[in-house]
N, C-alpha and C positions, 0 to 999 in steps of 0.2 A: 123562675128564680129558685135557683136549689140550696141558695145558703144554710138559710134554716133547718127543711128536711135532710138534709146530710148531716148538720154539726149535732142535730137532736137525736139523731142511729147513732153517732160516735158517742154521744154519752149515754146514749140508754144500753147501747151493746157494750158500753165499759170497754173501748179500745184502747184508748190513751191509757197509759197508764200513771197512777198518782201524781209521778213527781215530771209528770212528761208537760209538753206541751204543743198544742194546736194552732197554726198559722195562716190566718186565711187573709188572702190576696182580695181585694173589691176594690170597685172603682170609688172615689171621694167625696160623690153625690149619692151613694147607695149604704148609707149606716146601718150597721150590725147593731145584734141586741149586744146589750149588757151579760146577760146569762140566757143559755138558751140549755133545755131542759126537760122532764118529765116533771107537772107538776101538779097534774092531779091522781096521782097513786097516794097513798094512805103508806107511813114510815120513812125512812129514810132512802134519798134518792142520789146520783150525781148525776149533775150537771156540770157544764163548760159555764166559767166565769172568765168576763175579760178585764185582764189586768195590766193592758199595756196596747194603744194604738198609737201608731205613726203612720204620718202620710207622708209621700215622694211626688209632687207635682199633682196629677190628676187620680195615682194610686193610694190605696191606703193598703195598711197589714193591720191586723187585728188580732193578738196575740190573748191565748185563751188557756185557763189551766182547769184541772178538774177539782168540783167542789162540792161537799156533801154537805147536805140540809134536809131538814125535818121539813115536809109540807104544813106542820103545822104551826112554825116556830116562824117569827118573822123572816124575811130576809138580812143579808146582812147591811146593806144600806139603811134597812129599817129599824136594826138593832140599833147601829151607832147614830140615828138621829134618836130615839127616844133615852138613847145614852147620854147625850150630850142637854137634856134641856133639864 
């Protein structure tokens, strides 16, 4: 399974670039992360966040953009729940 170890060289070698975006093909029963990324380095890092899936019968796309965060700072899921209470 090379999902991971590929989409995590694209964001740690900074391929994509900022305003780009990443499109990965998987089958329906095989779910992608949410964010995949470098996350134990200390400062600021980017990663691939997914902001957009569709599925077509037994395929999915998993459409990904790049996102920069502090490893020390929450994520942002976890920003907008301690936002919201």
């Amino acid at each position: 399974d090379l999902y991971e170890p590929v989409m995590g060289a694209i964001a740690v070698g900074k391929i994509l670039q900022p305003q780009g975006a990443l499109i990965v093909e998987h089958e329906r029963d095989r779910p992608l992360p949410e964010r995949v990324g470098p996350r134990d380095e200390p400062g600021s890092q980017a990663a691939l966040q997914r902001f957009r899936q569709s599925f077509y019968g037994g395929t999915g796309l998993s459409f990904y953009s790049v996102s920069e965060y502090d490893v020390g700072e929450p994520e942002p899921a976890q920003q907008e729940a301690n936002t919201a209470q």
